[in-house]
N, C-alpha and C positions, 0 to 999 in steps of 0.2 A: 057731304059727310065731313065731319070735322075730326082734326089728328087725332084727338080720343079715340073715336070711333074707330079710326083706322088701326089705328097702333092695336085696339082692343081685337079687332080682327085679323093682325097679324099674330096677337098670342093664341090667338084658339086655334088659329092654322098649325102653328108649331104644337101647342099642345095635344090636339088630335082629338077634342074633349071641347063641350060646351059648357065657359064660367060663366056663373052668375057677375053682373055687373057689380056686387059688392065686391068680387071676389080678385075684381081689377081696379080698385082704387088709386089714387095717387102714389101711395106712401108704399104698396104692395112690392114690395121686394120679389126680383127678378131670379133670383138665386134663391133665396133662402124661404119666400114665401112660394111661389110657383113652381118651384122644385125643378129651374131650367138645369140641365145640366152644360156644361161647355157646347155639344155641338147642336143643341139646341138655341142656345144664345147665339152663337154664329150661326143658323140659320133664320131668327129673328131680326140679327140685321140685317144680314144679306137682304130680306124681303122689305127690309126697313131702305133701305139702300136704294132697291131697284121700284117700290114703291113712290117715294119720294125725292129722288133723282138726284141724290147725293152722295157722297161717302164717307167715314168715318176712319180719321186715322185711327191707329193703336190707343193712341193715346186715349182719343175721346172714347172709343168702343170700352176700353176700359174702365174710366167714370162712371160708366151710367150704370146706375144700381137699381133705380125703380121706375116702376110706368111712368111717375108725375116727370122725373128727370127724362127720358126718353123722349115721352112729350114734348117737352120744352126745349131741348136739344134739335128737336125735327122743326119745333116752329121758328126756331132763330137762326137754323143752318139750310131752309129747302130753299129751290129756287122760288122766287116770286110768279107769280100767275100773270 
């Protein structure tokens, strides 16, 4: 399963709702287009977190505004296999 996939199956767990793959594009904003609210975002990383075996300062948790950022942020920050 590649981080895509993952990630995309960490939002439908939060979300509670099965999206369409259009519906999680790169560019799909995490706020604004998926309607996460605050403690929904912190339970997507958290799951992001204990999924992928890292953890996300303030700062970065911050940052990351869309799936494609998220993404990219997991494949340059996980531990190596």
């Amino acid at each position: 399963m590649t981080t895509t996939e993952k990630v995309y199956e960490l939002i439908r767990k939060v979300k509670k709702i099965d999206l369409e793959p259009a519906d999680m594009a790169a560019e799909v904003r995490l706020i604004d287009d998926l309607k996460l609210d605050s403690l929904a975002l912190m339970e997507l990383l958290v799951l992001t977190e204990q999924g992928f075996n890292f953890e996300f300062s303030h700062e970065e948790a911050v940052a990351v505004k869309t799936i494609g950022q998220l993404v990219e942020f997991i494949d340059l920050h996980k531990p190596a296999v």
